[in-house]
Each structure stands twice: as C-alpha cells, then as structure tokens.
N, C-alpha and C positions, 0 to 999 in steps of 0.2 A: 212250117218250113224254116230251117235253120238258116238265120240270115250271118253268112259272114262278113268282114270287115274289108274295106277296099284302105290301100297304102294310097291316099292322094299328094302326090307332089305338086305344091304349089312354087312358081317360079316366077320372076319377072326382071325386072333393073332396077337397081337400086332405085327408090325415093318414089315407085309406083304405086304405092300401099299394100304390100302384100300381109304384111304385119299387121295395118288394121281391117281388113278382110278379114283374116284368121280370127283376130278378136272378136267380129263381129258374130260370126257362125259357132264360137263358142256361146256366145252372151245369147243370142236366138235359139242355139241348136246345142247347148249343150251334151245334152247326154248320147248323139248321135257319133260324138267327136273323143278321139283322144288326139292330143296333139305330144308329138315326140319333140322334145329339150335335145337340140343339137350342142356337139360338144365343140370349140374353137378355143385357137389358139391368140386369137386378136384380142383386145383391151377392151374392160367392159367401160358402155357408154355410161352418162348420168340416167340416173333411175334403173339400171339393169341391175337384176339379180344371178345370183351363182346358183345354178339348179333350176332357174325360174324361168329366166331370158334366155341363159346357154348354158354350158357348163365350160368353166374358162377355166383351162388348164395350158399347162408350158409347153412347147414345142417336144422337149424330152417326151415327156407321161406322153403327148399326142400319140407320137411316133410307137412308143410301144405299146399302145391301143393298138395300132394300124399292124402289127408285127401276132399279137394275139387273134387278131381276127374279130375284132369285137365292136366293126362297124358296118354297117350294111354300105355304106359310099361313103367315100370322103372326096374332098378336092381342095386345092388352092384359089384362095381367090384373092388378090390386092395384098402376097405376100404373107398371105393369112392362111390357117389348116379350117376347114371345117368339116366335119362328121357326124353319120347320124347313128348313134348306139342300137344294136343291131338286139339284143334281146329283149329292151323294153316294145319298140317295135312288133315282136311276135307274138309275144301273151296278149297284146290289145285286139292284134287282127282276129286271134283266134275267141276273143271273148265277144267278138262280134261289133268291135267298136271300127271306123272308119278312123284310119293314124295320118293326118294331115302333118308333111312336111315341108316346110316353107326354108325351100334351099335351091344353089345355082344351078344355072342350066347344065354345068359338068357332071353333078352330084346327081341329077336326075336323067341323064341317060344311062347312068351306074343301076341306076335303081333301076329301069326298065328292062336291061341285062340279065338284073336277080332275080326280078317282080317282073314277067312278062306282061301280068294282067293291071299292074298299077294303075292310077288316073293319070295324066299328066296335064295340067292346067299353066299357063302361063298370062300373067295378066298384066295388060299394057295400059301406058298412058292416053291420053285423048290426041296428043302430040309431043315431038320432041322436046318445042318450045316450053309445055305445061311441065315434064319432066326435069326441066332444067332449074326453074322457079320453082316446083317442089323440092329441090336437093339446096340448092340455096336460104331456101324458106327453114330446113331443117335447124342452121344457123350452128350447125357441128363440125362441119368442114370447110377446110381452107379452100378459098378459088382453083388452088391448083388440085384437090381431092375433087373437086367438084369437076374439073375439068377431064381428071380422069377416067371418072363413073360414067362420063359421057360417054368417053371414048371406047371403055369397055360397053357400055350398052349397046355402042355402034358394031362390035363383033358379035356381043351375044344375038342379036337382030338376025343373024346367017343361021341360028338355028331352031329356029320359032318353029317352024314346017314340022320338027319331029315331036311335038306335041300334040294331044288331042283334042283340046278347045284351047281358044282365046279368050279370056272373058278382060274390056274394057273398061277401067278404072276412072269411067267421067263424073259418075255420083255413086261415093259409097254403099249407099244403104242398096241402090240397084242392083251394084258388083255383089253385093254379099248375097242377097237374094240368087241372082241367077248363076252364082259360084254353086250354092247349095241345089238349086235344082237340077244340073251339070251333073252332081255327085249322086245324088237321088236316082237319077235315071242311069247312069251309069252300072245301077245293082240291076237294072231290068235285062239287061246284056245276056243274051245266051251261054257264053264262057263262062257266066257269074252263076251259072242255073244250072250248071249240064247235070249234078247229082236231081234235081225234083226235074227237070226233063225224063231222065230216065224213068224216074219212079215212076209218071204218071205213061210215055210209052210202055211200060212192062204190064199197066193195070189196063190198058186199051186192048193189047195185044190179048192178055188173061179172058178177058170179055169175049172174044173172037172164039174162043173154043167152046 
C-alpha cells in the first residue's frame, strides 16, 4: 500500500522549542521527514543560513512571491512576512515523505483551509513562567522583545482549540518521542486510507458472489 505524505504543521510561542523538536525527529527519524525552508522577510539571527534556516529575502521579492501565487500560507508576524513555498511542499508529499512546517498559528489555519487533511500540532511550555526564562535565556532579545512575545503568546493562547494535539515541551527528548508517534498514528486515519479501504471492500464484496 502506497504510503502518502501527511503536511504537519508544527506551531507554538516563541521560545517553546519547536525548532528543537523538529531537529530532533529529523536526527531520530530522518528519512520519515522532509522539512519545508520557509521563506521571511525578518533578519537572519547568528548561525542562521539563507536556504538553510529560511530563505531571507526583501519585503519587495516577498510581496511578489505572494502576487505569483507561489506560497501555500503566509502571514505577518512582529512586523515580519513569513511564507511557506508552495511547490517544494508537493513533490515531497507526493513522494511519500511527511513535510513538517514549523510556522505561526496564522500561517497554519491558511494551511488547514488548503490541506483539509493536514496535522496540526501546537507545542506548549510547562508554564508561562518556564516560557519567559526560556526567551530570556535565548539572550537575543531585548527585555522589551521579550516583553512582546509574551504578549503575543497571551493572543495566540485564544486559538490552541483549532489544533489537533498538544504535545508539552517539559523534556525534549519526550516531546520529540511522542511528536513523532502523533504523526505515526495519524497515517492510521481513515481519510488517510479511504483508496486501500476501498480496495479491500471491492475484494470482500468479489468473494460474496
């Protein structure tokens, strides 16, 4: 049976680890995963790469990506464009790889819209408190960016509900574990089967005559 690729959108608040989740189920689970390179307009940090981390391009180029049609979602987020390239995205699903997106809670009800059948994962902190000492601890941002991310995580919190798991970011190596069996079981889904559903009703039914 032809295993197709599920679009997982992984989401959470800044500074909750989503980024090292993702590297973890690559490093465990590589060949299960492709991960789609979002494209933004914001400033690459220390150690990021063009092509690698994101693809950083100008507000201009953004906007006429968004004009060509050559994003599956984009949004704003802190002033910033992000987007996710919409054709690398479909050779992967179609090659049966699972395309992990690690983007805001805006970009992934975009996706849910396009991608009926997407994952939507959203992974939180242990507490507010822990979230706030991890965004500090990053030692990237100023008290008042930090003060921000708060605030925005305080809105994004109103739309947790339209996701389909939560997975809890108290000990990594756990989160990345039960991220990946989430994803696992999610191919077991009847939506995900209905072509060898049929196949094997049409050979039950064959038998009957």
């Amino acid at each position: 049976m032809k295993r197709d690729g599920i679009l997982v959108v992984i989401s959470g608040f800044a500074g909750t680890g989503k980024g090292t989740i993702v590297k973890g189920l690559f490093e465990k689970y590589g060949n299960n995963y492709a991960l789609s390179v979002s494209m933004t307009t914001r400033q690459p940090r220390p150690g990021e790469k063009d092509g690698v981390s994101y693809f950083f391009v100008s507000r201009e180029e953004f906007e006429k990506t968004i004009e060509a049609d050559g994003l599956v979602e984009y949004a704003q987020y802190c002033e910033n464009y992000y987007g996710t390239p919409k054709k690398y995205v479909d050779e992967q699903l179609a090659a049966g790889k699972d395309v992990i997106l690690e983007i805001e809670i805006q970009g992934a009800l975009k996706i849910r819209e396009k991608y009926p059948t997407a994952l939507l994962l959203f992974v939180m902190p242990p507490s507010a408190e822990e979230l706030e000492r991890r965004l500090v601890g990053r030692g990237t941002e100023t008290p008042e960016v930090v003060a921000k991310r708060m605030r925005r995580a305080a809105q994004e919190s109103e739309g947790i509900e339209k996701y389909d798991y939560v997975v809890i970011n108290d000990e990594v190596d756990r989160c990345i574990e039960e991220t990946h069996a989430v994803i696992e079981a999610a191919h077991l889904k009847p939506e995900r089967n209905e072509a060898f559903i049929r196949e094997i009703r049409e050979q039950l039914k064959s038998r009957e005559a």
